[in-house]
C-alpha positions in Angstrom: 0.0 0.0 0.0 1.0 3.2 -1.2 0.0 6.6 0.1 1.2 9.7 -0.7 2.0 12.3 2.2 -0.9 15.4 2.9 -1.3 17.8 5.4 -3.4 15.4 7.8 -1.1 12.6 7.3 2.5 11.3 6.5 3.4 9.7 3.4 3.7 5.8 3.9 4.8 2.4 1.7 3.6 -0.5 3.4 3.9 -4.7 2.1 1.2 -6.7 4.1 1.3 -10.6 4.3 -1.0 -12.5 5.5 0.2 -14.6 8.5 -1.3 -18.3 8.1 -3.4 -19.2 5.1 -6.5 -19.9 4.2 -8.2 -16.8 5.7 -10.5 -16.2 3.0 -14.4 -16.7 2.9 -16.9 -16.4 0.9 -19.3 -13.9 1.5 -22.7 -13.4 -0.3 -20.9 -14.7 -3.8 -17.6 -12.6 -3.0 -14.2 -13.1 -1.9 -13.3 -11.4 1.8 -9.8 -11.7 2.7 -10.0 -11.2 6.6 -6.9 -12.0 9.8 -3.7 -11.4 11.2 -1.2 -9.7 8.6 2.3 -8.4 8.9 3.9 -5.6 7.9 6.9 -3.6 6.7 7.8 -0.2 4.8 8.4 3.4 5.8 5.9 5.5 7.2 7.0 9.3 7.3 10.5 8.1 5.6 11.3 5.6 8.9 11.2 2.0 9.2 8.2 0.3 10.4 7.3 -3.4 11.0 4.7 -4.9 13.3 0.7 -6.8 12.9 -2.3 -5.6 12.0 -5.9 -7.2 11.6 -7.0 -6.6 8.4 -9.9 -7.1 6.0 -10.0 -6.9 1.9 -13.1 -7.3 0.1 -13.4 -7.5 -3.8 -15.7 -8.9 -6.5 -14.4 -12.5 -7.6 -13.4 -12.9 -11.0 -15.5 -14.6 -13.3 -14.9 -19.0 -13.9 -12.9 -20.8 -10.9 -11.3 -17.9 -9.1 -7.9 -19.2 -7.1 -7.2 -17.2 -4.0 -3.6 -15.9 -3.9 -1.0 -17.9 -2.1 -0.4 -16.5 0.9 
C-alpha cells in the first residue's frame, strides 16, 4: 500500500502478508480476505514493521477464481 503524504497525514509504503493461510471466505458470492497480517515499509520516511488485523473485500473474477498464495 501506497500513500502519498498530505497535510493530515505522513506519506507511507507499506507490504502486508497475511500470517497463516487460508483466511479467505466467501461472503454473499464474493471473496473477503479477513486475519492477522504483517507488515513492513516506511511510514514518514522511517522503518516500520509490526501486525495488524486486516480485511480486503473485492468482486471475484469470473470461472474458478484461485485465491492468492499466501
Amino acid at each position: 500500500m501506497r500513500l502519498d503524504g498530505l497535510s493530515a497525514r505522513p506519506a507511507a509504503d507499506l507490504v502486508f502478508r497475511a500470517t497463516a493461510s487460508d483466511q479467505e471466505l466467501n461472503a454473499l458470492n464474493r471473496a473477503v480476505y479477513e486475519g492477522l497480517f504483517s507488515y513492513s515499509g516506511t511510514l514518514a520516511g522511517e522503518a516500520v514493521s509490526g501486525y495488524a488485523w486486516g480485511e480486503i473485500q473485492g468482486v471475484p473474477p469470473a470461472g474458478t477464481p484461485v485465491p492468492p498464495h499466501c
